[in-house]
LOVEXBA-981720 format. One record per residue (C-alpha): residue number from 0; residue in one letter; z, y, x. Coordinates in steps of 0.05 Angstrom, whole numbers, plus 5000, padded with zeros to 4 digits. Layout:
BEGIN
<atom n="NUM" res="A" c3="Z" c2="Y" c1="X"/>
...
This chain:
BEGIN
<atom n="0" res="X" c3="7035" c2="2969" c1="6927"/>
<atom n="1" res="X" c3="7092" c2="2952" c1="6890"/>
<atom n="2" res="X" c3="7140" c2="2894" c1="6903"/>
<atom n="3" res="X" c3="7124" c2="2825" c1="6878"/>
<atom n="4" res="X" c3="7197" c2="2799" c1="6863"/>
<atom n="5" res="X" c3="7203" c2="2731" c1="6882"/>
<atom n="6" res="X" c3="7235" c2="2680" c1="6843"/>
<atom n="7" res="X" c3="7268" c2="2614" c1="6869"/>
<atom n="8" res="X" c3="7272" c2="2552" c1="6838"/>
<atom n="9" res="X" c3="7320" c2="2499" c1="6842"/>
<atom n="10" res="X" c3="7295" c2="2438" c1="6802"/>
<atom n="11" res="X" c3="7289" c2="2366" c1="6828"/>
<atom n="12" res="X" c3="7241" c2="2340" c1="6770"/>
<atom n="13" res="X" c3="7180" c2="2363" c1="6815"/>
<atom n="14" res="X" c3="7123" c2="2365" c1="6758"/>
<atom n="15" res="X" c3="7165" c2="2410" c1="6722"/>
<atom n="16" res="X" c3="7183" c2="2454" c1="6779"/>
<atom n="17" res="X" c3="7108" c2="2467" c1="6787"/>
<atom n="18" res="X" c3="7099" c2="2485" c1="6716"/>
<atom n="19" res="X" c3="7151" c2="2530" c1="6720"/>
<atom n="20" res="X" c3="7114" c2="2564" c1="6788"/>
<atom n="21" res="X" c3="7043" c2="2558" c1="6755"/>
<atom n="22" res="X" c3="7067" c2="2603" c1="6695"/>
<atom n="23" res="X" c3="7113" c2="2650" c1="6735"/>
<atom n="24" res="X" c3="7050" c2="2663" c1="6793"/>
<atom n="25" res="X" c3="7007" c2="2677" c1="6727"/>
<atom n="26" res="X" c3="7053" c2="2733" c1="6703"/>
<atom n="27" res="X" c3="7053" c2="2764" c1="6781"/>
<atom n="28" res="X" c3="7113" c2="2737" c1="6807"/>
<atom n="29" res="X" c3="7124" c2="2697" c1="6877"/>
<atom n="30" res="X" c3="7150" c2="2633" c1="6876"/>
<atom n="31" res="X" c3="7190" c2="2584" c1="6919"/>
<atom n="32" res="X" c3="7217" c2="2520" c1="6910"/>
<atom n="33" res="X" c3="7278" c2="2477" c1="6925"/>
<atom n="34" res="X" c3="7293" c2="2409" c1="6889"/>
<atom n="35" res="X" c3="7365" c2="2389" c1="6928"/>
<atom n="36" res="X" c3="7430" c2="2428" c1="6923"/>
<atom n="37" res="X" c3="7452" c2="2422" c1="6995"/>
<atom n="38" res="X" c3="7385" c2="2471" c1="7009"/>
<atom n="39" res="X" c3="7394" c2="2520" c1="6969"/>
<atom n="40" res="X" c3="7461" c2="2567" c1="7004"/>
<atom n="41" res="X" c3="7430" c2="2572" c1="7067"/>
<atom n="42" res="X" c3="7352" c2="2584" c1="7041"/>
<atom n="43" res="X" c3="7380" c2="2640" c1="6996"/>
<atom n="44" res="X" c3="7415" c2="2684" c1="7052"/>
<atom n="45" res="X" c3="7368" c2="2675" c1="7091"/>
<atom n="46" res="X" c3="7308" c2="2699" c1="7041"/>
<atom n="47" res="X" c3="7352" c2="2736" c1="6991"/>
<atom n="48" res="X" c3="7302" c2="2719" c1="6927"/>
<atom n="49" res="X" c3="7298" c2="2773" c1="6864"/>
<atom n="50" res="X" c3="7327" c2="2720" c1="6818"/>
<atom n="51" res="X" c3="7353" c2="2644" c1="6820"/>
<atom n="52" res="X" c3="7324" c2="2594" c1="6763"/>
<atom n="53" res="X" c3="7378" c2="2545" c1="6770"/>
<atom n="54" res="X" c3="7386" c2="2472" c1="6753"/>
<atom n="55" res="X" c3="7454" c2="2442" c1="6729"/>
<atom n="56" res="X" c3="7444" c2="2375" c1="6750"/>
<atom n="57" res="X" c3="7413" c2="2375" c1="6822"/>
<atom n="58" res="X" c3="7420" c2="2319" c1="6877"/>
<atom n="59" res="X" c3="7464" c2="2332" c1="6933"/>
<atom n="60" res="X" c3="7506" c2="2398" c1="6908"/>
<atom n="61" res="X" c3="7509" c2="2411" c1="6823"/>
<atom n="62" res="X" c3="7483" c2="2478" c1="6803"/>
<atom n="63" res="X" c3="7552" c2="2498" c1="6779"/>
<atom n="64" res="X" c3="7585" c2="2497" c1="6848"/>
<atom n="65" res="X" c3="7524" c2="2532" c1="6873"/>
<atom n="66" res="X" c3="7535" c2="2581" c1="6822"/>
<atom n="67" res="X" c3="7598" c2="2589" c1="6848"/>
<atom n="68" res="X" c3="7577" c2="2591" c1="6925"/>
<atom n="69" res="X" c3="7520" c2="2646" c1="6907"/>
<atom n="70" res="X" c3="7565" c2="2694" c1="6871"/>
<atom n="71" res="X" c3="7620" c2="2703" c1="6931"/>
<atom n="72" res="X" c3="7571" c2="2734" c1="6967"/>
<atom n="73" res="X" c3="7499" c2="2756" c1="6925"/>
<atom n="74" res="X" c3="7502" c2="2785" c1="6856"/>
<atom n="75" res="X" c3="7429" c2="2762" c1="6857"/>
<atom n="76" res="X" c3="7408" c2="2748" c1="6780"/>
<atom n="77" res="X" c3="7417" c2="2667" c1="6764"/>
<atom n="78" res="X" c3="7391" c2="2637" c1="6694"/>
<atom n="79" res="X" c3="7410" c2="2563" c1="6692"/>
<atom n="80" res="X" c3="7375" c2="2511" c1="6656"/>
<atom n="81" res="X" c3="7416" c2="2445" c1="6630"/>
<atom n="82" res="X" c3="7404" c2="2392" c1="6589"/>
<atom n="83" res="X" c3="7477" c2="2372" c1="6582"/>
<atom n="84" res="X" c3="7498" c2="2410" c1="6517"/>
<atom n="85" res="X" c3="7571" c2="2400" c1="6525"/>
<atom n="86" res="X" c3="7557" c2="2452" c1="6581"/>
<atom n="87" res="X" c3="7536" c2="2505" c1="6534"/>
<atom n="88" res="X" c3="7595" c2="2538" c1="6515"/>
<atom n="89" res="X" c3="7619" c2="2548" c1="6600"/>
<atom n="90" res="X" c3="7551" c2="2576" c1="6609"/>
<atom n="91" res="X" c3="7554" c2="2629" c1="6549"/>
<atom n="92" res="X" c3="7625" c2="2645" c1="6567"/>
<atom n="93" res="X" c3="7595" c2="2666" c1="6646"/>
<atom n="94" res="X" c3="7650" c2="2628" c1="6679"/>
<atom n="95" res="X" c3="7601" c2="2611" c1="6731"/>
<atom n="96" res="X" c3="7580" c2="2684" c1="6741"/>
<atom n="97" res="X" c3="7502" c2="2663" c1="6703"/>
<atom n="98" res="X" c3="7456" c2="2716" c1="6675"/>
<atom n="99" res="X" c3="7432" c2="2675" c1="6626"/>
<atom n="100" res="X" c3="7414" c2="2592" c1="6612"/>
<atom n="101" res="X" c3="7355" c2="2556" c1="6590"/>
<atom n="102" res="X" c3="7366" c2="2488" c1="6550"/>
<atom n="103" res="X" c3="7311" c2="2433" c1="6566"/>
<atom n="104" res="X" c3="7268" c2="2406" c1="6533"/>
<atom n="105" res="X" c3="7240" c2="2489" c1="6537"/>
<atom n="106" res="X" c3="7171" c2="2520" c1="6534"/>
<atom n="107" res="X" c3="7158" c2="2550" c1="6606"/>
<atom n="108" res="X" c3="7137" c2="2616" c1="6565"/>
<atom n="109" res="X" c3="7205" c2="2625" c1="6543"/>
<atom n="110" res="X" c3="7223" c2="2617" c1="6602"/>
<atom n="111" res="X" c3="7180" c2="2665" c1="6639"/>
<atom n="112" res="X" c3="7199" c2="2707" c1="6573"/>
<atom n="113" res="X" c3="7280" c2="2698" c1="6596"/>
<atom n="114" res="X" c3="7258" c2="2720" c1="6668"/>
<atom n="115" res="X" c3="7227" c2="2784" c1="6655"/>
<atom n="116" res="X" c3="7286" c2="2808" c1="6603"/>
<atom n="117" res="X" c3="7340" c2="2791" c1="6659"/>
<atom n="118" res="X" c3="7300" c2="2820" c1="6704"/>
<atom n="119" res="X" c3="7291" c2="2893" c1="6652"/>
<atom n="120" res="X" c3="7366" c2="2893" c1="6646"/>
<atom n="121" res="X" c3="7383" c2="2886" c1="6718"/>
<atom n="122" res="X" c3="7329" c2="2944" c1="6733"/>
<atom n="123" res="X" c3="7364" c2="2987" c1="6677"/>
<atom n="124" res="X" c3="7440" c2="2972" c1="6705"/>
<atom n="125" res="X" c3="7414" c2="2984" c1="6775"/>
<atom n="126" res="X" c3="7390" c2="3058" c1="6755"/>
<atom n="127" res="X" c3="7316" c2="3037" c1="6768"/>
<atom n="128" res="X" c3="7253" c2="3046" c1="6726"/>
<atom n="129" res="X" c3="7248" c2="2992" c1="6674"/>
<atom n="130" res="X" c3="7185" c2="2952" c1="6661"/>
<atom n="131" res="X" c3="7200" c2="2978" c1="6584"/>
<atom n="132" res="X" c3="7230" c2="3036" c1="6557"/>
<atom n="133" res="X" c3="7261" c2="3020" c1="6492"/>
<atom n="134" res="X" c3="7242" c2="3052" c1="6430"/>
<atom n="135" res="X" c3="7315" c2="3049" c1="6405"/>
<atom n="136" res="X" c3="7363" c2="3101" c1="6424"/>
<atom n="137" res="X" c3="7436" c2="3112" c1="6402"/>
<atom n="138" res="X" c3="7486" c2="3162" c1="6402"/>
<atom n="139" res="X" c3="7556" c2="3135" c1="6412"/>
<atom n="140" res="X" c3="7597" c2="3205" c1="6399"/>
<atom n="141" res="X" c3="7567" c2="3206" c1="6332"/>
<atom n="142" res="X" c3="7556" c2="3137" c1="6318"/>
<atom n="143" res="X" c3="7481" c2="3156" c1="6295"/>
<atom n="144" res="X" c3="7422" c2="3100" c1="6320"/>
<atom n="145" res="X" c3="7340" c2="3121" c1="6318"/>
<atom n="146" res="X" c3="7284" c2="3080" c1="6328"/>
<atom n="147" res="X" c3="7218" c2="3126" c1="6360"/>
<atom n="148" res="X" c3="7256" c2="3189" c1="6331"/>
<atom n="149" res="X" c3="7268" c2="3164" c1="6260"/>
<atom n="150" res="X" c3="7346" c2="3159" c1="6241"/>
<atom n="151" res="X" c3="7367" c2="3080" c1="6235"/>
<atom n="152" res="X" c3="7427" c2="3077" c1="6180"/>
<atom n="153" res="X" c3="7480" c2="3031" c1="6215"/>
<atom n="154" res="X" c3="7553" c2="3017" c1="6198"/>
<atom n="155" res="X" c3="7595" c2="3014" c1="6252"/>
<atom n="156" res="X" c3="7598" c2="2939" c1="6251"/>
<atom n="157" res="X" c3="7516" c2="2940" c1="6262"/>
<atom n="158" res="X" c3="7525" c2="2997" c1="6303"/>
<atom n="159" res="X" c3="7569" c2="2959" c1="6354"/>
<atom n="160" res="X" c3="7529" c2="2895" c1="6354"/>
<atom n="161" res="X" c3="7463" c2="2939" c1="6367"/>
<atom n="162" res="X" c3="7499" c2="2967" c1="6433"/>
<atom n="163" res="X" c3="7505" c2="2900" c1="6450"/>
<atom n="164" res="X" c3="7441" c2="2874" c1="6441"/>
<atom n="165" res="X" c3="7414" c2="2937" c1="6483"/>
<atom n="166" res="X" c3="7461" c2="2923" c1="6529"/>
<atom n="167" res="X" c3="7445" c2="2856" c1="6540"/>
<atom n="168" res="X" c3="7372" c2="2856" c1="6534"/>
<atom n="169" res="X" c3="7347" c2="2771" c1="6537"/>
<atom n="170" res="X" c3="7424" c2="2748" c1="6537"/>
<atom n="171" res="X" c3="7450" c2="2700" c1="6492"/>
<atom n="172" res="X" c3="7514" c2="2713" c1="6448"/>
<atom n="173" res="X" c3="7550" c2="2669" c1="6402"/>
<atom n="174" res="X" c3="7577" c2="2696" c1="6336"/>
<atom n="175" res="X" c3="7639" c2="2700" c1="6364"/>
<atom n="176" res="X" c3="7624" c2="2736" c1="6421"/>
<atom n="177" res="X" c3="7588" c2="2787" c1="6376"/>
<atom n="178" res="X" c3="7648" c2="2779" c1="6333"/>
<atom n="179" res="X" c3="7692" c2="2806" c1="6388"/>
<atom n="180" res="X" c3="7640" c2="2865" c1="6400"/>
<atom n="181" res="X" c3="7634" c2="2889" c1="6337"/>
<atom n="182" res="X" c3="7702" c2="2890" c1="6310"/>
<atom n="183" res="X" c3="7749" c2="2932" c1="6354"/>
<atom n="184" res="X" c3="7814" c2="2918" c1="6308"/>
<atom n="185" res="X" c3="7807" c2="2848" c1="6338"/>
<atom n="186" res="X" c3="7796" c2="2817" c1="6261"/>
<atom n="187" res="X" c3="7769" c2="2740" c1="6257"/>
<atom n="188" res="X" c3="7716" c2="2735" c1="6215"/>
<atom n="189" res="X" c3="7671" c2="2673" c1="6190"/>
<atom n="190" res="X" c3="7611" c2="2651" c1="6220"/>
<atom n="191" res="X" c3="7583" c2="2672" c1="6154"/>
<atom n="192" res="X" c3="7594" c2="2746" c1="6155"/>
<atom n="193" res="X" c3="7570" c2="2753" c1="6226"/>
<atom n="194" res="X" c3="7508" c2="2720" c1="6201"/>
<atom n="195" res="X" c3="7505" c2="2775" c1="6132"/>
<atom n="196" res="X" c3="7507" c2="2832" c1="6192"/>
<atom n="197" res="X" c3="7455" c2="2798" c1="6229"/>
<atom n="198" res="X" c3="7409" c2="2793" c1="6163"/>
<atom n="199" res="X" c3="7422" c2="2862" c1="6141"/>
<atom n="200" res="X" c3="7410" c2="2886" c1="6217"/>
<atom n="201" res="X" c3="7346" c2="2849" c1="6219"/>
<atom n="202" res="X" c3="7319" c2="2877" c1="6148"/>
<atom n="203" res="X" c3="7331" c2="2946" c1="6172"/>
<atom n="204" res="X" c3="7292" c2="2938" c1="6235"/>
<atom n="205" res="X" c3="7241" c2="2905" c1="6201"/>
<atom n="206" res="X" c3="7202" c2="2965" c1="6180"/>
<atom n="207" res="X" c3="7196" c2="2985" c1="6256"/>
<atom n="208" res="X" c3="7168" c2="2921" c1="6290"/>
<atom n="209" res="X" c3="7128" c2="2892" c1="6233"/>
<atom n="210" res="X" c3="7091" c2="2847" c1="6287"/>
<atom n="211" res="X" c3="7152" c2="2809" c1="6313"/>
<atom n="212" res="X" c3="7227" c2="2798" c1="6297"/>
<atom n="213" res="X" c3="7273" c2="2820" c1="6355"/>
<atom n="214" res="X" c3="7340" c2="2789" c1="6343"/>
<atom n="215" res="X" c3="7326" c2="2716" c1="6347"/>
<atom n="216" res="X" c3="7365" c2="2656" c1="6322"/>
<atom n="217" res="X" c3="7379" c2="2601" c1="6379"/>
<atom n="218" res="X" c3="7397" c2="2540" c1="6346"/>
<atom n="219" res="X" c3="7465" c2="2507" c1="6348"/>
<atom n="220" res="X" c3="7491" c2="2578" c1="6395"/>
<atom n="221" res="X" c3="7479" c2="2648" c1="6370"/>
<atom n="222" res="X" c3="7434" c2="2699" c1="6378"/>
<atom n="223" res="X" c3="7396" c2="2744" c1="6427"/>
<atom n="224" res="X" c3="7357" c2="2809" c1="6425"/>
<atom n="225" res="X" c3="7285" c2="2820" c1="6458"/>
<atom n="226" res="X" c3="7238" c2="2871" c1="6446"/>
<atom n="227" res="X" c3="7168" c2="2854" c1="6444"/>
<atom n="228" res="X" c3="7131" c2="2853" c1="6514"/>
């Protein structure tokens, strides 16, 4: 039987906690819960849990310093969830050592959505089997991209931004983040022309997932790339 990864999460609004557990135990996954801070450190060694959905704002111990605490000794996967949009820009940048965040008010789909895409690109990193093979496959030596054997015309720019995105299956990345990616000469560019690449990218991938769009816009931040479950 194979394992059922176990999921922990560390939310002290109770009602939503148990939404949260209702949809993650409907898509096979166990589920515990914690709703203070000063719990969590010692529960997690102790039980070592597949991934972390944690809170920002938590009684007792903020989900920042836990954060912290985790990562000096688990590289366990941790997707936060914050209301507190000022926080944004710490959480994209990964100063806290987060796999990904969540901004409430969410849908618990997306985030069960979030979950299993972390979860895809820590079993691909780790040299397991992922859940989904992608159809897209590049070839850095010669710069050349396919999508289920059929050559995908890229310039570099698209090219780089695609590795990214493949890379980072579920993650989150601002345009300047992708800026950084994409151009290796260092060059600033507007917020405008990251958005053209992102366009063009999209209209050439179009043809090849007709049923659903795969880089999606997340408002006010960036963009992220998921392939359809």
């Amino acid at each position: 039987m194979a394992h059922q990864q176990n999921i922990l999460i560390v939310e002290d609004e109770v009602g939503l906690a148990e939404i949260l557990r209702d949809y993650l135990q409907a898509s096979g996954f166990s589920v515990e819960m914690i709703h203070n801070g000063l719990e969590v450190i010692s529960w997690v060694k102790n039980n070592s849990p597949d991934m972390i959905l944690l809170d920002l704002m938590l009684p007792g111990k903020d989900g920042m310093e836990i954060c912290k605490e985790v990562r000096s000794f688990s590289n366990v996967p941790i997707i936060m969830t914050t209301a507190r949009v000022e926080e944004i820009d710490r959480l994209l940048g990964l100063e806290l050592g987060s796999d990904d965040y969540v901004c409430k008010p969410y849908s618990p789909r997306e985030v069960v959505a979030r979950v299993k895409a972390v979860m895809r690109r820590m079993a691909m990193i780790s040299g397991e089997t992922p859940t989904q093979i992608t159809p897209i496959k590049l070839d850095q030596d010669r710069f050349l991209a396919s999508i289920r054997g059929e050559e995908l015309e890229l310039t570099p720019v698209e090219f780089r931004m695609m590795q990214t995105f493949l890379d980072n299956l579920g993650r989150v990345f601002s345009r300047s983040q992708l800026m950084d990616k994409a151009y290796v000469d260092q060059r600033v560019v507007s917020d405008r022309t990251m958005d053209t690449h992102i366009k063009n990218l999209r209209k050439k991938m179009q043809p090849y997932f007709t049923d659903s769009d795969v880089i999606h816009s997340v408002y006010g931040v960036g963009y992220k790339f998921e392939l359809p479950l």
